[in-house]
C-alpha positions in Angstrom: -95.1 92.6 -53.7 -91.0 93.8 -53.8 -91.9 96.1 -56.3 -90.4 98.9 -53.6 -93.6 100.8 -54.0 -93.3 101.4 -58.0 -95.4 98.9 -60.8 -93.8 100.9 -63.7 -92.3 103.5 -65.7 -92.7 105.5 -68.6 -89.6 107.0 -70.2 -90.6 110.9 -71.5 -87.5 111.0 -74.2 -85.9 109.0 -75.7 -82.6 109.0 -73.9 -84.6 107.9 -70.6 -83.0 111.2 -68.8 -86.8 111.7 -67.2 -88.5 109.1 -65.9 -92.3 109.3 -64.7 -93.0 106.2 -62.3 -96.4 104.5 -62.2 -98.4 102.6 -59.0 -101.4 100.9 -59.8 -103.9 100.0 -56.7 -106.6 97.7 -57.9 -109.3 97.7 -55.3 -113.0 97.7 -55.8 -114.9 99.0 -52.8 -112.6 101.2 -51.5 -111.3 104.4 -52.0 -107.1 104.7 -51.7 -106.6 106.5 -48.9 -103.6 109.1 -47.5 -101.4 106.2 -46.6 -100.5 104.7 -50.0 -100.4 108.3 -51.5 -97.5 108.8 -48.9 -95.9 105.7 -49.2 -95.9 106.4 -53.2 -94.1 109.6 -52.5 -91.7 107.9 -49.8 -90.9 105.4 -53.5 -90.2 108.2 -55.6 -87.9 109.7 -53.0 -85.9 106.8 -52.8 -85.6 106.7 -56.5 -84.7 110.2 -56.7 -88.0 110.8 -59.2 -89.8 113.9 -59.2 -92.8 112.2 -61.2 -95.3 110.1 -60.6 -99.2 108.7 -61.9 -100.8 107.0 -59.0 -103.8 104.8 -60.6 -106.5 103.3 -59.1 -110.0 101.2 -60.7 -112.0 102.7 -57.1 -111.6 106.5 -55.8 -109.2 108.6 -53.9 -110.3 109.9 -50.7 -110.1 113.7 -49.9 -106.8 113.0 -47.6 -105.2 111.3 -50.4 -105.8 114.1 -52.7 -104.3 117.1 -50.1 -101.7 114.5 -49.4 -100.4 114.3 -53.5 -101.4 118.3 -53.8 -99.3 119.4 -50.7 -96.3 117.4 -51.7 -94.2 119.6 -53.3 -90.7 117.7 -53.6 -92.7 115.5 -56.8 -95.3 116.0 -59.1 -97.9 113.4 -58.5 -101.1 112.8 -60.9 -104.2 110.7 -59.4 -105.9 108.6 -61.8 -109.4 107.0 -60.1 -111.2 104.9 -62.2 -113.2 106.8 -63.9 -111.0 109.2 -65.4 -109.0 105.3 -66.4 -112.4 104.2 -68.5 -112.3 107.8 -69.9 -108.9 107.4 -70.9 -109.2 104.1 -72.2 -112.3 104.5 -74.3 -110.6 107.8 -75.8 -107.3 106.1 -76.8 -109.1 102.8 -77.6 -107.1 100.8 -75.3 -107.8 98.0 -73.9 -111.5 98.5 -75.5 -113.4 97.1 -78.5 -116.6 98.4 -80.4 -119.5 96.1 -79.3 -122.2 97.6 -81.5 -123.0 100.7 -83.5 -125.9 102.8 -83.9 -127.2 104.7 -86.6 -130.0 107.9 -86.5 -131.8 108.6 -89.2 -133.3 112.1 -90.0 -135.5 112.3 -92.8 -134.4 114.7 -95.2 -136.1 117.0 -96.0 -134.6 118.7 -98.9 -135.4 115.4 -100.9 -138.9 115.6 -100.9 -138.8 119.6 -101.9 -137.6 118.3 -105.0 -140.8 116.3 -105.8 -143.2 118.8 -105.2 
């Protein structure tokens, strides 16, 4: 709450000239609709940004997916949930390793040896 519609940002140099802002929208049964993809453009338009990841742990509906493609004053990625796990599990963030598993193969050039 008074976050004016923005829960981060990223700097993409290192003088901070271009900003990429982030919203996250933690729900768990349902999908993030039109409406908070709008009011996350409506944000970046009062901040002047032309970038933004919208992120949420549940899905997007199909309206809130025209409404960040059609949108052409910013560039807005959608992040659902499980493209976040994906993410997370390929940068090891926020992850651990719980338990390995190893396959064996016999080997069969090991055994040609004692014939």
């Amino acid at each position: 709450t008074g976050d004016q519609g923005v829960d981060g940002e990223i700097l993409e140099d290192r003088l901070g000239l271009d900003k990429v802002y982030l919203q996250a929208k933690r729900y768990r049964d349902e999908p993030v609709g039109a409406r908070e993809v709008r009011e996350f453009l409506g944000a970046l338009s009062q901040k002047n940004a032309s970038k933004g990841v919208l992120i949420t742990t549940s899905k997007f509906t199909e309206d809130a997916l025209r409404a960040a493609n059609e949108d052409r004053q910013h560039k807005v990625t959608l992040l659902d949930g499980e493209e976040l796990v994906d993410l997370m599990i390929k940068y090891k963030i926020g992850v651990r390793v719980k338990s390995v598993y190893e396959v064996k193969d016999v080997d069969e050039d090991f055994f040609q040896d004692l014939e």
